[in-house]
Structures are given as C-alpha cells and as structure tokens.
C-alpha positions, 0 to 999 in steps of 0.5 A: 442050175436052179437049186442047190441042196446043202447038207450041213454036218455038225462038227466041233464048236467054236467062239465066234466065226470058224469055217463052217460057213466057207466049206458050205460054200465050196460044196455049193461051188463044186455042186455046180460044175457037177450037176445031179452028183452028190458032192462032199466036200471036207477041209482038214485040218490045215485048210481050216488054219489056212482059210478060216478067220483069226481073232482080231489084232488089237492094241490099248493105250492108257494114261493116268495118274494119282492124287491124295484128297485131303480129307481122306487121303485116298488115293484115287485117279485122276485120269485113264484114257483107253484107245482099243484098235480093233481090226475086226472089218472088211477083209475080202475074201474071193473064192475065185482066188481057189479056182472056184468061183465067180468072176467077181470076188466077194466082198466082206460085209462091214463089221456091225456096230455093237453099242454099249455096255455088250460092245464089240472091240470096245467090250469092256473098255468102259473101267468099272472102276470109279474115277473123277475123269474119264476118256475112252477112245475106239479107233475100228481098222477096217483093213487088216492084213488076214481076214478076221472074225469075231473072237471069244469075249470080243475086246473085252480080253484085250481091253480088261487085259489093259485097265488091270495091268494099268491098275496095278502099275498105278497101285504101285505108283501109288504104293498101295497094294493092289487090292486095297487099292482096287476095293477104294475105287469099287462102289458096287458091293458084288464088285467088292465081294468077289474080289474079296472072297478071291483074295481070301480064298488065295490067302493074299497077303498084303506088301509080300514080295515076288522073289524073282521067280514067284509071284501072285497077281489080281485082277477083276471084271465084271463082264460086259459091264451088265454081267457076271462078276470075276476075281482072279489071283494066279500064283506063277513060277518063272524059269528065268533059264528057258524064259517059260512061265508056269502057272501053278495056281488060279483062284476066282471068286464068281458072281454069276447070280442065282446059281442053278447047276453049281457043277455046270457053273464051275467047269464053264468058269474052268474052261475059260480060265484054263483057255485064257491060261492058254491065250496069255502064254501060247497062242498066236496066228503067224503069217508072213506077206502071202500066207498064214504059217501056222497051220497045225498044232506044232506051229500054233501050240496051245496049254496041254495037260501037264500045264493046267494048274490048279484050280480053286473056284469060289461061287457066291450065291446069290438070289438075282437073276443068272448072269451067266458063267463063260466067258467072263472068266477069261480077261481077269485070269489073263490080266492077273497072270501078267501081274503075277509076272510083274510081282515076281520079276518087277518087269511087265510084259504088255504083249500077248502071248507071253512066250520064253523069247519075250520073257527072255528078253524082258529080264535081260 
C-alpha cells in the first residue's frame, strides 16, 4: 500500500506525552491489513492506563550544612549537593508485542538533552537560593522498567520538592524560622516579595508549634529559574487514626508579570495548585514484573472534590513582561504541604505520594 490517511480526532488534553500518538499508529497498522475499509480504532480508557507513558521515577539527595559569620551572625549554607536521577530514556516499545506490527520492534528515540535554566530532569535543580558553595549532579537512567515520558514541570516537581523540604530541615537545624530563614539567603527582590506577601496573606506566625495533628508549611519557586515566581503556605490537618492528610487550606502569592487576564491567571494557578495537592497525596502508577496494575481510577485515585481546599491567591502586579501562570504553581504547593506535615507531626516524609500506610508507619 502507498498511502495511508490518518484522521486525528482531538480529545482531552494532556502534560506532556499521552497515547494519542500510539492509537494513530494502531489505525495506520490494522488500515494495512484492510485495504480501501475505513478503520476506526478507539483505546478505552484502560488501554490508555495499560500502554501510554508514565511521568518518570525520580530520586534527589542533598547534603549541607550552616555556619555563623561573625560579623552578622547570619546563618547561611555552606554546602547543597543535589543528585536528581531521572528515568526519562529509552524504553522500547514494539507494536509486534500487540500482533500488530512489523517484525522489527521500534526503538524509542533518546531523550533529548535540554540545557539550562528550562532543563529536563534537572529542571530547577539549580537553588535559587544564594549559597557560598554549591554542586549539582544529574545522573539520566536510560533504562526504566515501564515506557515513560514527559511529565508536567518535568524535574522541577521533584527537584523544588527536595531543596524545600531540605531548607526547611536546615532551618530547623539552624533554629531559624523557615521564612526568615529563606528571605536571608534571597537576593532577588520578587523572590522576596512573594514569599512575603504569601506568609502575610497566611497570617504566618513566627516559631508557632504544629500540635500533632495541624501544621503549616512554606515553600517558593521560581519556575525554570527564568519564570514565574511562586509562594505556597498550606495549612493540613493529620488524622493520626486512618493515617489520611487533609489539606484545609493553600495560600500562594504569584509573580507572573504583567498580568493581563487576572481571572485567567488564577484558575491556571488553582489548577496546578489543586493537581499538585493531588500528586502529593494520591497519585501513583503501580506495576509489577509483566504488567502495570492501575488501570482505572479506583486503583489510580486522584483528589476528588470533597477534598479541594480553600484557596487564597495573591497576584502581584507587575509591569515585566508575562511569565506565564501553570505550571509553576505546582512544586511549592507540594514541597509546602510536606512541611506542613513535618510541622504538624515532627516527622517527614521524603516519598511521594503521602498515602495513609506511609503516613502510618511514619508516626508509629
């Protein structure tokens, strides 16, 4: 056969990589057993689980310590080391396997190389923070056990996730609180002003106590290191019992530049604050050695709307030019409600997602 036509039908959207691509592809196999019969081919939704890609596994690991200079008696870090291992990479894929296709399997394409300051895996593993020393590692895996893709915010979830935890352990270390004690390692003025305006909007109140079961956590990015500016304070409540986290209450102030559409600005910032809310307390792909095993929404639960906090946003207005309002609005809003947790129980949790059993082992 010398031509195939392919009629894409648009359907949701997505962040990053769905199977959109893959269905075309299955058409354009079955089309050729067929000649001259129009084909329509349609995956459900658990074929769609089952065969399109995953968001990345992906792991940090940071080392640092404090010091008091003399002069000032500022405390500032001596050292942050960051090893993001991304598993974004070649993964094959063979529609063969399916009964479909050609003999030879395909071959995944290698994950390109993004470089600094949008980044891939290492998206935001750069601190924003200013600190005397200074080493970033990034180790790619190009083997992974299910085929992957690109995922909304790329690393920078992952990686914000990390420095923010991490700065508010050295906070503590430090026995600062941990927005003085991000505000004295800020130089940039918005950086600043967001997490400010954040913390005032939240009512933050300097060396309060979580009480076991509340707490309030902070965290900032500045997205990319070139884009929008966010602040998060989350207020949770832990049900030590049933090991659920609730989160009553988010908070951000954004610097998003000249604000054109404020309306438009906030729901893109709602949105990514209520898919992160759902990421850090839900969302996980399962699998074991032949097949993935989540492949429908009772065994891959997201936020449903009985869970949605309450939502304050802060804009600040600006005359630069836009920076755009989505995706930033994610990694702080995760890394704040695991501090949340940490100020309420004085335990951390360093894996996503947050579940009851990880909760409950964390406090037994």
């Amino acid at each position: 056969m010398a031509r195939v036509d392919v009629v894409h039908v648009p359907g949701a959207g997505c962040y990053g990589h769905n199977g959109a691509d893959d269905v075309a592809l299955d058409a354009a196999l079955v089309a050729r057993t067929v000649p001259g019969v129009p084909v329509k081919l349609q995956w459900m939704r658990d074929d769609e689980f089952a065969w399109a890609p995953f968001g990345p596994g992906m792991g940090d690991e940071g080392r640092g310590s404090t010091r008091r200079r003399r002069q000032d008696r500022r405390l500032v870090l001596r050292h942050l080391e960051q090893q993001p291992c991304n598993a974004a990479g070649a993964a094959r894929w063979s529609q063969s396997s399916r009964g479909l296709g050609p003999e030879t399997p395909f071959v995944k394409s290698p994950a390109p190389h993004i470089p600094q300051p949008f980044g891939d895996g290492d998206r935001n593993a750069v601190p924003s923070y200013e600190l005397p020393r200074k080493e970033i590692r990034n180790h790619l895996l190009l083997d992974a056990p299910v085929r992957n893709g690109s995922f909304r915010t790329l690393g920078s979830h992952g990686n914000i996730f990390a420095i923010e935890s991490f700065m508010d352990e050295l906070a503590e270390t430090a026995g600062s609180d941990p927005l003085a004690f991000r505000l004295a390692h800020l130089r940039d003025p918005r950086a600043q002003a967001v997490l400010q305006a954040a913390a005032d909007k939240a009512g933050w109140a300097p060396g309060k106590k979580g009480d076991g079961q509340r707490g309030r956590g902070l965290a900032f990015c500045r997205y990319k290191s070139i884009g929008m500016y966010a602040a998060a304070v989350v207020d949770v409540e832990v049900d030590r019992k049933t090991g659920v986290i609730r989160v009553s209450r988010v908070v951000m102030a954004a610097d998003v530049g000249l604000v054109v559409n404020p309306d438009g600005a906030k729901n893109q910032l709602e949105g990514g604050i209520v898919q992160a809310v759902s990421l850090t307390l839900k969302e996980q792909v399962a699998f074991d050695r032949r097949q993935i095993t989540s492949r429908d929404w009772s065994t891959y639960p997201v936020l449903t709307f009985p869970e949605v906090p309450s939502i304050d946003i802060v804009l600040m207005q600006r005359s630069d030019p836009s920076l755009g309002a989505g995706e930033g609005s994610l990694p702080p809003t995760s890394a704040a409600l695991a501090n949340a947790f940490a100020h309420a129980t004085g335990r951390r949790l360093r894996e996503l997602p947050m579940t009851p059993e990880r909760v409950k082992a964390s406090l037994s």
